[in-house]
C-alpha positions in Angstrom: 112.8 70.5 92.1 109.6 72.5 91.4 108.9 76.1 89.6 108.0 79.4 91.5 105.5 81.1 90.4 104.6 85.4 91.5 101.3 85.8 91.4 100.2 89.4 91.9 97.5 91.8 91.9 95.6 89.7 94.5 92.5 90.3 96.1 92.5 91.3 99.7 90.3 88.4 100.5 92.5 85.7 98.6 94.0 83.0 101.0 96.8 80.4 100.9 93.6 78.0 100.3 91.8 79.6 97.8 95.1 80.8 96.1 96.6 76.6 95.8 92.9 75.9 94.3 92.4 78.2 92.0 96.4 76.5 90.7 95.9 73.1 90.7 94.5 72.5 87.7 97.7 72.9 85.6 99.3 70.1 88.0 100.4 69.5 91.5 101.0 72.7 93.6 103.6 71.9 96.6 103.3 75.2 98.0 100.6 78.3 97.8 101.6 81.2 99.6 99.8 84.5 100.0 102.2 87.1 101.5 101.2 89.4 104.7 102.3 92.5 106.4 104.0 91.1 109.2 102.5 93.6 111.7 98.4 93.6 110.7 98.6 90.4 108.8 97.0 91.8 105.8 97.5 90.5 102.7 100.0 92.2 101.1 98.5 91.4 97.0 100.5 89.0 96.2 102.1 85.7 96.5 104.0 82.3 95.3 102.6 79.5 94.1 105.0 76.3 93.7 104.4 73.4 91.3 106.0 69.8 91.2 106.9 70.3 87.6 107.9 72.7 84.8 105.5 71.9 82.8 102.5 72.8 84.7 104.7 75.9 85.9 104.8 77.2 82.3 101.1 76.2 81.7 99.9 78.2 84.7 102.0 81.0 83.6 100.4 81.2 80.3 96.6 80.7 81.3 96.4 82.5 84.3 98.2 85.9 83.4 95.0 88.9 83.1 92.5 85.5 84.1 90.3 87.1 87.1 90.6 85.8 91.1 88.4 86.8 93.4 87.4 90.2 91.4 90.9 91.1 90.4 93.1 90.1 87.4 96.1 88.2 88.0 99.5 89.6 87.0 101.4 86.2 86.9 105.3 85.7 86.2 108.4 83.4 87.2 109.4 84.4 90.4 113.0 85.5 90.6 115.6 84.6 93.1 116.2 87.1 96.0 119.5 88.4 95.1 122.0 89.2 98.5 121.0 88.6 102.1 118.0 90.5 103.4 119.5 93.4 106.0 117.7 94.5 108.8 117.5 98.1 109.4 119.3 101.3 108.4 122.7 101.9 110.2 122.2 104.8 113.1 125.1 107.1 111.9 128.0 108.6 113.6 128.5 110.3 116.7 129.4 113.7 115.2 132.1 116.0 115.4 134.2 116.0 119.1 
């Protein structure tokens, strides 16, 4: 099982491409993904980036946290585990008084 990484404070012209590259030289990235606004596909300013092993998780971590990306300086952590199921939408409310 591989290690999540957060990267954030992305540049608005990172990619998924340019985001797995600018990884891989701690070790083998299995995933790169920059997140987008699901409704103008804009980048959103950050992302995950996967790796095969802990090891090159940790290193990647450590080296890459302030290191600059496209113009910007990375904010890198562990990504945590979305805690509870994702809801869609507010409830509508009640009818009122009769």
């Amino acid at each position: 099982m591989g290690k999540k990484i957060f990267v954030g404070n992305l540049s608005w012209n990172t990619d998924d491409q340019s985001l797995r590259e600018a990884f891989e030289e701690f070790g083998e990235v299995t995933d790169a993904k920059v997140i987008t606004d699901r409704e103008t596909g804009r980048s959103r300013g950050f992302g995950f980036v996967t790796f095969e092993d802990d090891r090159a998780c940790q290193e990647a971590i450590e080296q890459m946290n302030g290191q600059s990306l496209d113009g910007r300086p990375l904010r890198i952590d562990e990504a945590q585990e979305r805690s509870g199921p994702r809801g869609g939408g507010g409830g509508g409310g009640g009818r009122g008084r009769y």
